[in-house]
Jmol script that loads the backbone (N, CA, C; Angstrom):
load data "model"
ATOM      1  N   UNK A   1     146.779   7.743 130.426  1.00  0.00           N
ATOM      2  CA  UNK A   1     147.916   7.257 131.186  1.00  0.00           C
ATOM      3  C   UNK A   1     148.088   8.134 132.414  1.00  0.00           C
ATOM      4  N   UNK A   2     148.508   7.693 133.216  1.00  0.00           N
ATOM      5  CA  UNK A   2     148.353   8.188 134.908  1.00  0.00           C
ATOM      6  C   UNK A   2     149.959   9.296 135.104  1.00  0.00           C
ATOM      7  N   UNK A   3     149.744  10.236 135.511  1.00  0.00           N
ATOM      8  CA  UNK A   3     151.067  11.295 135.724  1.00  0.00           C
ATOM      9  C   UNK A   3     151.540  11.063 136.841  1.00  0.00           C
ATOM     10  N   UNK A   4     151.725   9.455 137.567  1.00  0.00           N
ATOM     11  CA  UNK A   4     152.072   9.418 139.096  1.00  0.00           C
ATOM     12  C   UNK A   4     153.572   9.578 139.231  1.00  0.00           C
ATOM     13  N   UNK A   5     154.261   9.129 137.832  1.00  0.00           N
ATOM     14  CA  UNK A   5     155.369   9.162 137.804  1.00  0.00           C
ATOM     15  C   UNK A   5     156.486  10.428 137.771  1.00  0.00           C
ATOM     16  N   UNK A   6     155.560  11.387 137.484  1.00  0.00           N
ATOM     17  CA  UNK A   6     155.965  12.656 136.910  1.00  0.00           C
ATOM     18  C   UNK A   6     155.779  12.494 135.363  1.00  0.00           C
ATOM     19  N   UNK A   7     155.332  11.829 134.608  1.00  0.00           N
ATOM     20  CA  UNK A   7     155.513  11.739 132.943  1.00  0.00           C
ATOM     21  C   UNK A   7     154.448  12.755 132.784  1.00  0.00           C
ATOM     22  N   UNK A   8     154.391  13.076 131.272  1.00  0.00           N
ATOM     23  CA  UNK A   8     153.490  13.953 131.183  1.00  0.00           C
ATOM     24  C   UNK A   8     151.725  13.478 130.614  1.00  0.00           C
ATOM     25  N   UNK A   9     151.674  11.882 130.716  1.00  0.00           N
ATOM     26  CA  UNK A   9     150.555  11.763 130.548  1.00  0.00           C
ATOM     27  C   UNK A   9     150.682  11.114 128.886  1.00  0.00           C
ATOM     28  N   UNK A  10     151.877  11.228 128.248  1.00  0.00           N
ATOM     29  CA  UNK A  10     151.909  10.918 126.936  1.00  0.00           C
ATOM     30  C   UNK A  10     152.951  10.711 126.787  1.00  0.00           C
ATOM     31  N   UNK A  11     152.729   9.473 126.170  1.00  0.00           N
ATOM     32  CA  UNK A  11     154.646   8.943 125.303  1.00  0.00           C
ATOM     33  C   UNK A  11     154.618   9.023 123.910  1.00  0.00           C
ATOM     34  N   UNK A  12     155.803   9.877 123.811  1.00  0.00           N
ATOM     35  CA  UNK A  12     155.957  10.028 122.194  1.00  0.00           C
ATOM     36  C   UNK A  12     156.384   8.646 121.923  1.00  0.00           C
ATOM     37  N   UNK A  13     155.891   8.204 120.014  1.00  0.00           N
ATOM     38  CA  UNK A  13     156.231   7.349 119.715  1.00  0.00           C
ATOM     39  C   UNK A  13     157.564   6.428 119.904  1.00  0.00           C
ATOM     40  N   UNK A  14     157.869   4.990 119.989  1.00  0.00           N
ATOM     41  CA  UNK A  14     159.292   4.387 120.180  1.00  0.00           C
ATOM     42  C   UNK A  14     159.566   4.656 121.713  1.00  0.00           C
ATOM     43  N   UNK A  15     159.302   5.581 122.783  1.00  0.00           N
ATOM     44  CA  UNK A  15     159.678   5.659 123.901  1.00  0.00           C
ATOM     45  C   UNK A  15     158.304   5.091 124.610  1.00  0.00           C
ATOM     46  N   UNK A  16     159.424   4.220 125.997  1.00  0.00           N
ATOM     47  CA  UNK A  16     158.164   3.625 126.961  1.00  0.00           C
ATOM     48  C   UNK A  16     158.573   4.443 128.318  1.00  0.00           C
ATOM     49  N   UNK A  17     157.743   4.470 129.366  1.00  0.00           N
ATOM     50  CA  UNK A  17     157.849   4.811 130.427  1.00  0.00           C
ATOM     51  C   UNK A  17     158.747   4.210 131.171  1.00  0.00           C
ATOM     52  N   UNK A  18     159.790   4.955 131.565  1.00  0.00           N
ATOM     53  CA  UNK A  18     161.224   4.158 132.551  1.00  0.00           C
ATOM     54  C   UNK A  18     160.326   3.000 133.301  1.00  0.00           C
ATOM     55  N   UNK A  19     159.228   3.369 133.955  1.00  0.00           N
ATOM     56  CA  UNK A  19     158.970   2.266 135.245  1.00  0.00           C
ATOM     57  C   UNK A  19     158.381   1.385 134.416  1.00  0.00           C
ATOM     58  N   UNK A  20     157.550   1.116 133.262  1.00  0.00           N
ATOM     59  CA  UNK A  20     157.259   0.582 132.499  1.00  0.00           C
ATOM     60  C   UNK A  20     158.465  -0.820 132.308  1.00  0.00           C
ATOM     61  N   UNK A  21     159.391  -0.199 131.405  1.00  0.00           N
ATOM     62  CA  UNK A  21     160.762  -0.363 131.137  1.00  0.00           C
ATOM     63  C   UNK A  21     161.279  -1.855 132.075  1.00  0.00           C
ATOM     64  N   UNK A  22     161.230  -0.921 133.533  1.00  0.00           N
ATOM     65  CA  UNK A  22     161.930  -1.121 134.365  1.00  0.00           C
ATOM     66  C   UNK A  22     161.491  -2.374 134.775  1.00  0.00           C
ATOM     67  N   UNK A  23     160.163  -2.198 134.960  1.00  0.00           N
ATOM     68  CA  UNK A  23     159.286  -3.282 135.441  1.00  0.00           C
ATOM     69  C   UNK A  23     159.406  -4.524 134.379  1.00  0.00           C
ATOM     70  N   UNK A  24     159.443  -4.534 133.319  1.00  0.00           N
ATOM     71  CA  UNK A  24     159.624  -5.668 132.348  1.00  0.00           C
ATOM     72  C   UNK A  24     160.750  -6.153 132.260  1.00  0.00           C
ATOM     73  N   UNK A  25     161.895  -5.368 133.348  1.00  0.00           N
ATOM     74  CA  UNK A  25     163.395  -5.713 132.476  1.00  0.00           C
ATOM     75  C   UNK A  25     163.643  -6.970 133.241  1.00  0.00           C
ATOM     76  N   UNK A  26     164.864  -7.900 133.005  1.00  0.00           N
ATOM     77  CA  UNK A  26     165.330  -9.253 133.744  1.00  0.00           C
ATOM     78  C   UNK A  26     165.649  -9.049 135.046  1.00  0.00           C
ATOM     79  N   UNK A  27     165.914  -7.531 134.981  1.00  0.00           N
ATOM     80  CA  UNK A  27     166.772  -7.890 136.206  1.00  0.00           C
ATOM     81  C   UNK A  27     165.021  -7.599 137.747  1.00  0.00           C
ATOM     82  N   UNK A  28     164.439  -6.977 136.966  1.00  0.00           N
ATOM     83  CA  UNK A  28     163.106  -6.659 138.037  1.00  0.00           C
ATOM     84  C   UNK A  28     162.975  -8.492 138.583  1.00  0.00           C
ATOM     85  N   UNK A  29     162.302  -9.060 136.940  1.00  0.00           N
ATOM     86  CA  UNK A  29     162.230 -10.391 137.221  1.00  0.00           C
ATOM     87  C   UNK A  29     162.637 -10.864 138.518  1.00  0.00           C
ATOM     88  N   UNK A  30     164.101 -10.509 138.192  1.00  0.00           N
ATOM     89  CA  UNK A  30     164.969 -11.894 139.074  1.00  0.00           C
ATOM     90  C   UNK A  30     164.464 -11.158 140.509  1.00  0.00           C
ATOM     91  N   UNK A  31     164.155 -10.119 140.621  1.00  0.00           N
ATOM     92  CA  UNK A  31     164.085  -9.149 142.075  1.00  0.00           C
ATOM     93  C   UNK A  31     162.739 -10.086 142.314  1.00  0.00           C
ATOM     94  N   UNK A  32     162.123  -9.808 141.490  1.00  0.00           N
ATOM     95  CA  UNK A  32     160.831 -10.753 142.117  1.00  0.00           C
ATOM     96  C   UNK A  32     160.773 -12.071 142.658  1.00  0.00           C
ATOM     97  N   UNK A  33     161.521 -12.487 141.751  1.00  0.00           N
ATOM     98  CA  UNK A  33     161.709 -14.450 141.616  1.00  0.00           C
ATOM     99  C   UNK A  33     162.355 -14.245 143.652  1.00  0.00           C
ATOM    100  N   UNK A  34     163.636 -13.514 143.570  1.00  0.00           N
ATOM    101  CA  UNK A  34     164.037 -13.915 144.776  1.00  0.00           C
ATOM    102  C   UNK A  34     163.494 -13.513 145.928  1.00  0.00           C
ATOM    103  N   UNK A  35     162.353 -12.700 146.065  1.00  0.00           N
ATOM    104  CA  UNK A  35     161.978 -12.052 147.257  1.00  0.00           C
ATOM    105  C   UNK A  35     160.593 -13.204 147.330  1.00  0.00           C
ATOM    106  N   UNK A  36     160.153 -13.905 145.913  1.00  0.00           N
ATOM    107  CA  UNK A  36     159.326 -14.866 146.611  1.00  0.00           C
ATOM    108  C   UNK A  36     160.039 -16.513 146.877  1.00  0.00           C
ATOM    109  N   UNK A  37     161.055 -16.375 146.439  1.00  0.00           N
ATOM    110  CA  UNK A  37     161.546 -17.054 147.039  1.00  0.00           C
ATOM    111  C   UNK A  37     162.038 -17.446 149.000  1.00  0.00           C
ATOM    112  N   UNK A  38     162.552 -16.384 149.389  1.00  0.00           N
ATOM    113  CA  UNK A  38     162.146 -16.505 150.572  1.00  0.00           C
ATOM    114  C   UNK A  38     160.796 -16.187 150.936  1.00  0.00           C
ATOM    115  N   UNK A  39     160.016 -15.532 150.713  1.00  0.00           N
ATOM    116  CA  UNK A  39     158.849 -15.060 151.275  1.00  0.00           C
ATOM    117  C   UNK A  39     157.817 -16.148 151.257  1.00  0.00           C
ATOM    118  N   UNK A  40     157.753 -17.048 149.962  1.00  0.00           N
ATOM    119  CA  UNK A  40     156.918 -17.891 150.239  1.00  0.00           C
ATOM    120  C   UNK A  40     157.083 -19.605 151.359  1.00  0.00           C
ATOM    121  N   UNK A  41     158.236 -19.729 151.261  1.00  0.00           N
ATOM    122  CA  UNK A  41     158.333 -20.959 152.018  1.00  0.00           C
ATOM    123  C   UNK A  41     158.278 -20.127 153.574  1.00  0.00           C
ATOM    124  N   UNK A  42     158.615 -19.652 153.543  1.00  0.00           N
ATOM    125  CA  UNK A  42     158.845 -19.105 154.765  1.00  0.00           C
ATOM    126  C   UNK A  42     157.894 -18.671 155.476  1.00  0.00           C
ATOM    127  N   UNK A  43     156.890 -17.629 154.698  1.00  0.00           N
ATOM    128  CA  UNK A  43     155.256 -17.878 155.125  1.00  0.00           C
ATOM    129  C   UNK A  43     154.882 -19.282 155.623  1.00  0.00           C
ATOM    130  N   UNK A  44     154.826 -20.395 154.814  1.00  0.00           N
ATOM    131  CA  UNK A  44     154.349 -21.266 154.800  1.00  0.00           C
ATOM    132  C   UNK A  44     155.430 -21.800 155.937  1.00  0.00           C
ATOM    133  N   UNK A  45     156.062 -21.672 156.440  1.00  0.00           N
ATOM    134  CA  UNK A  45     156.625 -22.450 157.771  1.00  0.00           C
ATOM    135  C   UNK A  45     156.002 -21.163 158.776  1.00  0.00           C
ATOM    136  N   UNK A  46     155.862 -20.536 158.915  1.00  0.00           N
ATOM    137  CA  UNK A  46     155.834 -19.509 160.327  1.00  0.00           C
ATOM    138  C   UNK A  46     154.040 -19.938 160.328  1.00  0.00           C
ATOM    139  N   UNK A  47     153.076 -20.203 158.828  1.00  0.00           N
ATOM    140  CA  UNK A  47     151.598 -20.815 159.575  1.00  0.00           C
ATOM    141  C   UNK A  47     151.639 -22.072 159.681  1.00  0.00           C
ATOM    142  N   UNK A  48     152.524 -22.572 159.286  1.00  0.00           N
ATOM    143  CA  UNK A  48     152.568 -24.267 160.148  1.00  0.00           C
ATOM    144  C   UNK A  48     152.544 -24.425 161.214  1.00  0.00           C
ATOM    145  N   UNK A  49     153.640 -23.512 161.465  1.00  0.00           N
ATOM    146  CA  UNK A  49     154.150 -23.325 162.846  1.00  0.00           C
ATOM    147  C   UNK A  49     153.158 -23.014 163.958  1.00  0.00           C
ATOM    148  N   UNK A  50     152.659 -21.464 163.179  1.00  0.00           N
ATOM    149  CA  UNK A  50     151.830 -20.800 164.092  1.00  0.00           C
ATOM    150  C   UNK A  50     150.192 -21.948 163.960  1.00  0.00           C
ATOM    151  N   UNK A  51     149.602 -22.888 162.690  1.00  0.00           N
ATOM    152  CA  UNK A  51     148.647 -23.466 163.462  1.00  0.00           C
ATOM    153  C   UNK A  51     148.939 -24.590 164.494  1.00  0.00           C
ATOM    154  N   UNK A  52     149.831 -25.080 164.257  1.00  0.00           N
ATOM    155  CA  UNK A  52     150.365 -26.291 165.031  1.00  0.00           C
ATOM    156  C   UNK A  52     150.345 -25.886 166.486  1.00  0.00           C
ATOM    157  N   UNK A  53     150.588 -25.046 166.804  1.00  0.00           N
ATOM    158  CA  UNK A  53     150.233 -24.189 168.405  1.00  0.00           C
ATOM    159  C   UNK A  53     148.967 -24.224 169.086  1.00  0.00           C
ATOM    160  N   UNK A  54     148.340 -23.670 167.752  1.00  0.00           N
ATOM    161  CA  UNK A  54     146.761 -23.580 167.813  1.00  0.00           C
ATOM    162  C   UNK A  54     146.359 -24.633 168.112  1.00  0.00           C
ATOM    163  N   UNK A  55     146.227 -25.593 167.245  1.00  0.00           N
ATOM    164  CA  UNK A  55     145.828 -27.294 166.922  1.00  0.00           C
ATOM    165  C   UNK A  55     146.352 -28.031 168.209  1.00  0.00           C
ATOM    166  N   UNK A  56     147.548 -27.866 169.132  1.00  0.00           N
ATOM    167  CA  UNK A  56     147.918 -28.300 170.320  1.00  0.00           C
ATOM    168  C   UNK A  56     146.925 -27.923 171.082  1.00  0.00           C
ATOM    169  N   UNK A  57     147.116 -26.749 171.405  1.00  0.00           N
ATOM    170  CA  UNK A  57     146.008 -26.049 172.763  1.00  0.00           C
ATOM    171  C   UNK A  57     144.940 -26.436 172.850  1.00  0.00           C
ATOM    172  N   UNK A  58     144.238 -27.111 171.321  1.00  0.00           N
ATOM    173  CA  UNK A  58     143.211 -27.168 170.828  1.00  0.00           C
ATOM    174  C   UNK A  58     142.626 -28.357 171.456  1.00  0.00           C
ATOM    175  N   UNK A  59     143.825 -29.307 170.806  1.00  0.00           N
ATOM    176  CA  UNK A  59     143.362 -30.927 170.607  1.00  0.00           C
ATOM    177  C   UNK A  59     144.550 -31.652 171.632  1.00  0.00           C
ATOM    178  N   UNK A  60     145.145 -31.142 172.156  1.00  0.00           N
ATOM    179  CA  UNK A  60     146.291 -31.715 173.254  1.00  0.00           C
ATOM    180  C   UNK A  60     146.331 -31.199 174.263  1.00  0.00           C
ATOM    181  N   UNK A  61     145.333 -30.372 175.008  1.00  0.00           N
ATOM    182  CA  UNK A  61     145.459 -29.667 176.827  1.00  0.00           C
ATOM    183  C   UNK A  61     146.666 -30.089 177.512  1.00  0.00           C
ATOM    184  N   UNK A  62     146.263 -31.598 177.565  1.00  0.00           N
ATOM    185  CA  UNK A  62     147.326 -32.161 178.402  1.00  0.00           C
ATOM    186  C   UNK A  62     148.870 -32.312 178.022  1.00  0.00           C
ATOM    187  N   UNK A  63     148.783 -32.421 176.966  1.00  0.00           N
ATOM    188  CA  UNK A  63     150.550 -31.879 176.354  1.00  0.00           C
ATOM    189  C   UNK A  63     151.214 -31.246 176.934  1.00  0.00           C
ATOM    190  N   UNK A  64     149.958 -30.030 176.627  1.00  0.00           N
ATOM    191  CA  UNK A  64     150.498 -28.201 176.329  1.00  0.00           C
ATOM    192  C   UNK A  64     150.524 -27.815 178.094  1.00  0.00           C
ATOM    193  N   UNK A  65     149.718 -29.073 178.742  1.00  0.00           N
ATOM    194  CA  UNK A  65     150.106 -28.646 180.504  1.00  0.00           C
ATOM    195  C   UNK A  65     151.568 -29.366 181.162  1.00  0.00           C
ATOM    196  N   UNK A  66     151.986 -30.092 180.028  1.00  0.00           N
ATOM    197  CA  UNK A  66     152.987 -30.791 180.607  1.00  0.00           C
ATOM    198  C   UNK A  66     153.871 -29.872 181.879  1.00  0.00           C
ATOM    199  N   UNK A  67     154.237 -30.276 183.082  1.00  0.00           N
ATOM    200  CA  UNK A  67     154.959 -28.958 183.359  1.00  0.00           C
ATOM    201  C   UNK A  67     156.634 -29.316 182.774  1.00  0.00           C
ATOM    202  N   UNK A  68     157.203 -28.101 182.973  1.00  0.00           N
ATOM    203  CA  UNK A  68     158.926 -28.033 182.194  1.00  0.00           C
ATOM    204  C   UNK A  68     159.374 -27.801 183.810  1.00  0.00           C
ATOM    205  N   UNK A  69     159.370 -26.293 183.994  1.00  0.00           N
ATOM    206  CA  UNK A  69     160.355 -25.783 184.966  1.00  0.00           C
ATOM    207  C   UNK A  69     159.106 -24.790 186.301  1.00  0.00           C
ATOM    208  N   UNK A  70     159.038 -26.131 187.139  1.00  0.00           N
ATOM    209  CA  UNK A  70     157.891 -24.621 187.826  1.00  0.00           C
ATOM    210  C   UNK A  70     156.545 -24.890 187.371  1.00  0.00           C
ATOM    211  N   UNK A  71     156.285 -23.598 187.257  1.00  0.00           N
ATOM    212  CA  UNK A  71     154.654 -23.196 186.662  1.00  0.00           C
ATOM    213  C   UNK A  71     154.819 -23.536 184.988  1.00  0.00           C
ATOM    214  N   UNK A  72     155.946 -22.929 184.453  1.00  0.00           N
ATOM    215  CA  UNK A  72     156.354 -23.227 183.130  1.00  0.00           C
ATOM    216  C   UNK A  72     155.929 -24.615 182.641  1.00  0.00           C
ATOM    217  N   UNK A  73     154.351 -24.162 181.543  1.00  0.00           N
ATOM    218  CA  UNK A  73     154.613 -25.591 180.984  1.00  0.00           C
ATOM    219  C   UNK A  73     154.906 -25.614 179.372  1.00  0.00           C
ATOM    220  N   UNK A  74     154.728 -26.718 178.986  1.00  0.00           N
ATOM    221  CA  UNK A  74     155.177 -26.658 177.337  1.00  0.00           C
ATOM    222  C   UNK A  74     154.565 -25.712 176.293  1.00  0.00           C
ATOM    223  N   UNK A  75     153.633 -25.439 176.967  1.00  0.00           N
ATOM    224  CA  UNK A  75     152.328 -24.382 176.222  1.00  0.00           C
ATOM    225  C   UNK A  75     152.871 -22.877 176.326  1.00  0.00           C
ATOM    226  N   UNK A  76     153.235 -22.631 177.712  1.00  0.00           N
ATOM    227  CA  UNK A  76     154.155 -21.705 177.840  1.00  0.00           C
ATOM    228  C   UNK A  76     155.486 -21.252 176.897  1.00  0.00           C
ATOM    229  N   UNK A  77     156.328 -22.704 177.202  1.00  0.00           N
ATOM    230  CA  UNK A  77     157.486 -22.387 176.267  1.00  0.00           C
ATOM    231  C   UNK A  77     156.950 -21.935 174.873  1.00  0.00           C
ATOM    232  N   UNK A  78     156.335 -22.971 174.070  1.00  0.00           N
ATOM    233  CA  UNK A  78     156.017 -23.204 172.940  1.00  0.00           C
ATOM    234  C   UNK A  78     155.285 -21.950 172.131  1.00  0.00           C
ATOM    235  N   UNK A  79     154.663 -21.094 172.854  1.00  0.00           N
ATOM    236  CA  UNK A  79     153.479 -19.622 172.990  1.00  0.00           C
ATOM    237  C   UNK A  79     154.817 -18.289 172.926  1.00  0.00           C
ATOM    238  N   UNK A  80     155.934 -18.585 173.582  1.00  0.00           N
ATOM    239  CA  UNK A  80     156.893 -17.594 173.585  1.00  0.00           C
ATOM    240  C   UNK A  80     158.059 -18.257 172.596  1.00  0.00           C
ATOM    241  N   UNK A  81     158.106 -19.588 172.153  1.00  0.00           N
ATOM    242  CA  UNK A  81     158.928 -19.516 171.027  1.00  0.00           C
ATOM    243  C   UNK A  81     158.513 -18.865 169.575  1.00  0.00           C
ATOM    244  N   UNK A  82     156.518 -19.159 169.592  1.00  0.00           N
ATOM    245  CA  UNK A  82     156.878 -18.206 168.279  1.00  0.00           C
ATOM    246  C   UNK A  82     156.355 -16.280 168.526  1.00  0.00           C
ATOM    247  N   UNK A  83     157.074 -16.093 169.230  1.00  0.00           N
ATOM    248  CA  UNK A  83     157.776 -14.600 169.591  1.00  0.00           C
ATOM    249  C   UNK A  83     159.236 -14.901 168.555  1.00  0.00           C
ATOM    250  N   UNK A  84     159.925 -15.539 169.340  1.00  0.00           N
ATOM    251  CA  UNK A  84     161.451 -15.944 168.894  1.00  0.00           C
ATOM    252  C   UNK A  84     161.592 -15.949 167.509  1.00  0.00           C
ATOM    253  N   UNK A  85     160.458 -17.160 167.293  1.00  0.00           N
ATOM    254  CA  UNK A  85     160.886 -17.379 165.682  1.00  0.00           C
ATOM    255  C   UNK A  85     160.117 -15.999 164.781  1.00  0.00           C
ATOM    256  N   UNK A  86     159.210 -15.128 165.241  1.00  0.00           N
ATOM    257  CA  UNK A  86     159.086 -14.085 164.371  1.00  0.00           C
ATOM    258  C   UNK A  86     160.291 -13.222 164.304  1.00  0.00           C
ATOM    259  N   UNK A  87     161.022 -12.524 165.802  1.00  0.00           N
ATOM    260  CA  UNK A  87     162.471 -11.940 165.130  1.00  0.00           C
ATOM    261  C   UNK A  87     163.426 -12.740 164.191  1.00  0.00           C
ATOM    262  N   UNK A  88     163.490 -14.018 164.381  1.00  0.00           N
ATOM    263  CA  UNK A  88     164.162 -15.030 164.232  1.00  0.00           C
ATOM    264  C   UNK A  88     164.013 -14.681 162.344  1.00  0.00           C
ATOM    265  N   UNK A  89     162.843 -14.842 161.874  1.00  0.00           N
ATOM    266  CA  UNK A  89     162.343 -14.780 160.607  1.00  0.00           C
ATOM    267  C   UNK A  89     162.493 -13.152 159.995  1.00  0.00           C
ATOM    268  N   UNK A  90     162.035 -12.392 160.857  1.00  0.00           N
ATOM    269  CA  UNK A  90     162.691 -11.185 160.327  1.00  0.00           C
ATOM    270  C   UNK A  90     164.061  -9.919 160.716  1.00  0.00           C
ATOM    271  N   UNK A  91     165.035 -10.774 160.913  1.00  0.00           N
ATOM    272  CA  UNK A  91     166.487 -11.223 160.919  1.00  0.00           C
ATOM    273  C   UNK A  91     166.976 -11.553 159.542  1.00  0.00           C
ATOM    274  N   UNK A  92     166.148 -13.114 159.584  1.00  0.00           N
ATOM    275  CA  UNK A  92     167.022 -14.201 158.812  1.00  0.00           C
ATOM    276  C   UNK A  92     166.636 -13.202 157.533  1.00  0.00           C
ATOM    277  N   UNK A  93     165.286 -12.453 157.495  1.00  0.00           N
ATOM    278  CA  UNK A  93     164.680 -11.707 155.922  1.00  0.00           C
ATOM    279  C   UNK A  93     165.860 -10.555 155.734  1.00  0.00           C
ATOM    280  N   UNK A  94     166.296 -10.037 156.784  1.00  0.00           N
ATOM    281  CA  UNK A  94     167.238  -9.008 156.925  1.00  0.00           C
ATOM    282  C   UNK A  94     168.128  -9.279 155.672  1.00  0.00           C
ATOM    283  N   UNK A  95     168.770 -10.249 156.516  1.00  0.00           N
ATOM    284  CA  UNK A  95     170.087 -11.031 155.798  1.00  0.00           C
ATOM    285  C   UNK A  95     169.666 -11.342 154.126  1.00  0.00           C
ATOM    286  N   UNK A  96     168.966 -11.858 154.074  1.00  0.00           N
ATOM    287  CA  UNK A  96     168.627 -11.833 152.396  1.00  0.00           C
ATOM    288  C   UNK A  96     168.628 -11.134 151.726  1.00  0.00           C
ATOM    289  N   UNK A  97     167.839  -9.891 152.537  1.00  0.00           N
ATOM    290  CA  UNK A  97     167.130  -9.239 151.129  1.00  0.00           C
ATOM    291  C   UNK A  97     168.488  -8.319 151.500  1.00  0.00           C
ATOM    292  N   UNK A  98     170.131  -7.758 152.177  1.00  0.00           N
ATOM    293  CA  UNK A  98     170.674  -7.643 152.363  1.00  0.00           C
ATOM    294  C   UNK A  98     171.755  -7.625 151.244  1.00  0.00           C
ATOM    295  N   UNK A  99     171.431  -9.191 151.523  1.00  0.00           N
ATOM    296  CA  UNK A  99     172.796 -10.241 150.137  1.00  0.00           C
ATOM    297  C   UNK A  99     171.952  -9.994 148.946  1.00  0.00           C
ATOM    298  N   UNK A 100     170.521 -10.580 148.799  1.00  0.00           N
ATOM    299  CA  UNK A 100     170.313 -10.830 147.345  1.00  0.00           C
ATOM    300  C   UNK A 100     169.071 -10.349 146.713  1.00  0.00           C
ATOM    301  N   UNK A 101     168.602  -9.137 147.509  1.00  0.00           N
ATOM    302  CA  UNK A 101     167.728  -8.153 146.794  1.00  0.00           C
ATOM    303  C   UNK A 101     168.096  -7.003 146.683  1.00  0.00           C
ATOM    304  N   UNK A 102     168.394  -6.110 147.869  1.00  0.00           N
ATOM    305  CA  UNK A 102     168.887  -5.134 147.951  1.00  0.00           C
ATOM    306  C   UNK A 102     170.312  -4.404 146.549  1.00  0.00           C
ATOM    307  N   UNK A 103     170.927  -5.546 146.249  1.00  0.00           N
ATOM    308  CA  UNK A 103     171.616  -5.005 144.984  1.00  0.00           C
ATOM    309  C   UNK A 103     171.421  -5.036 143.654  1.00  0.00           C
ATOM    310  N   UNK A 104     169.785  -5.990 143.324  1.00  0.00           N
ATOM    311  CA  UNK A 104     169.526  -5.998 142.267  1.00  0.00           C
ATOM    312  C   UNK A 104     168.582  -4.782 142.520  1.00  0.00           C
ATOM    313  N   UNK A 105     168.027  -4.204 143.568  1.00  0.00           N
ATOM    314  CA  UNK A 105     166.855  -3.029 143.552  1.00  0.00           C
ATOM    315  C   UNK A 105     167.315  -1.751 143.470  1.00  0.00           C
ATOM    316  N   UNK A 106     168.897  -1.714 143.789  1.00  0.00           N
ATOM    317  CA  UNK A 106     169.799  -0.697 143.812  1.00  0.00           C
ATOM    318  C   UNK A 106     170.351  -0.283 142.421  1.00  0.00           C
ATOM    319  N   UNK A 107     170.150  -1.562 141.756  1.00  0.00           N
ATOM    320  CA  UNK A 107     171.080  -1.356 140.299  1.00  0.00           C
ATOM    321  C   UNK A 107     169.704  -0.972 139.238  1.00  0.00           C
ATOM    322  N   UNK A 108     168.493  -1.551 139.527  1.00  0.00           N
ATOM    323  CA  UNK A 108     167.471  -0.915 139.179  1.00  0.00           C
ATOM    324  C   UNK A 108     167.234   0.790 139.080  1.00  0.00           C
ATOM    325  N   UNK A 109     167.154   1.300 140.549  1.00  0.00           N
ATOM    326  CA  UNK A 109     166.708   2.273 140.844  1.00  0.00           C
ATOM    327  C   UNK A 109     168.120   3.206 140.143  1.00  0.00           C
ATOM    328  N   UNK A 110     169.092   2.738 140.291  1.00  0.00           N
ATOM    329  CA  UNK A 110     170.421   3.434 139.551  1.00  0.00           C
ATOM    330  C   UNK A 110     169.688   4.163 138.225  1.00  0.00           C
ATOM    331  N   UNK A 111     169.580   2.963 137.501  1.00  0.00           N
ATOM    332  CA  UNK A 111     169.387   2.707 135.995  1.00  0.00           C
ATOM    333  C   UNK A 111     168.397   3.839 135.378  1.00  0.00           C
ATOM    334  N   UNK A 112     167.287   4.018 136.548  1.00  0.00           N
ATOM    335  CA  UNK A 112     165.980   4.608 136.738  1.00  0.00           C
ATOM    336  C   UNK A 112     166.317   6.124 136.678  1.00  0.00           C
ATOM    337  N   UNK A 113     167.644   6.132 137.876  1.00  0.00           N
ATOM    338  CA  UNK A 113     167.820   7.888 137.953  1.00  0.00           C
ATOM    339  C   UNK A 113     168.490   8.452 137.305  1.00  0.00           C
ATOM    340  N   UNK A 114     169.426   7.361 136.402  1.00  0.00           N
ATOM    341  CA  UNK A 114     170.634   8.068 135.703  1.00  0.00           C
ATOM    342  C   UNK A 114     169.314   8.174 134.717  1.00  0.00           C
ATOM    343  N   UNK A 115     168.802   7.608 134.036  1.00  0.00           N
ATOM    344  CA  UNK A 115     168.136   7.758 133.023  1.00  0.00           C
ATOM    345  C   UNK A 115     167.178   8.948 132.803  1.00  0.00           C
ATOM    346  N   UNK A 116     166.899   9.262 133.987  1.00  0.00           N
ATOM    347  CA  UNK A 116     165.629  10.741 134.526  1.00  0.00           C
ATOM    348  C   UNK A 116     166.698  11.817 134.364  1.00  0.00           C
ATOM    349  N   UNK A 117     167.812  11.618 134.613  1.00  0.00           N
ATOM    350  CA  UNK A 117     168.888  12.984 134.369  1.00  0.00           C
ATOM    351  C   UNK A 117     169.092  13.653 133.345  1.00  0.00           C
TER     352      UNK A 117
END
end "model"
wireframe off; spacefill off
backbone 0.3
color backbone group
């Protein structure tokens, strides 16, 4: 068994390793469940997003030359919106893991240190 934790390499009988523990308990679970909860749809919209850009430039020139304002054309806008939507996305991750990770990882790590005391 690995001493990364500080343990000593051996668990006396009936006792498991806190991170062990920790890692199996409901509340880790739910930490997991909700961080892929945003993380996965949300991946999956920012490469939609980001091939759909691609796939324009690609297969639509003339779209993506439309002009808007000026020299500004849609390819332009569209190339600096996903700038936008990456703060945009890690913002909105802010806010989550804020509200609804951050206090189940807190009540974890609590659990973890009172217990090491």
């Amino acid at each position: 068994m690995s001493t990364e934790h500080g343990g000593s390499g051996t668990q006396s009988a009936g006792t498991e390793d806190p991170w062990v523990t920790a890692q199996r308990s409901p509340e880790f679970a739910q930490l997991r469940r909700g961080l892929r909860r945003f993380i996965f749809p949300m991946t999956a919209f920012f490469l939609i997003w980001y091939f759909a850009y691609v796939a324009l430039a690609a297969f639509a020139p003339g779209f993506m030359a439309i002009p808007v304002l000026g020299n500004i054309n849609v390819g332009l806008v569209i190339g600096l919106l996903q700038f936008v939507s990456t703060f945009l996305i890690a913002t909105l991750y802010v806010r989550y893991a804020n509200k609804n990770l951050d206090p189940v990882g807190r009540r974890i790590r609590e659990r973890l240190e009172g217990g090491a005391q």
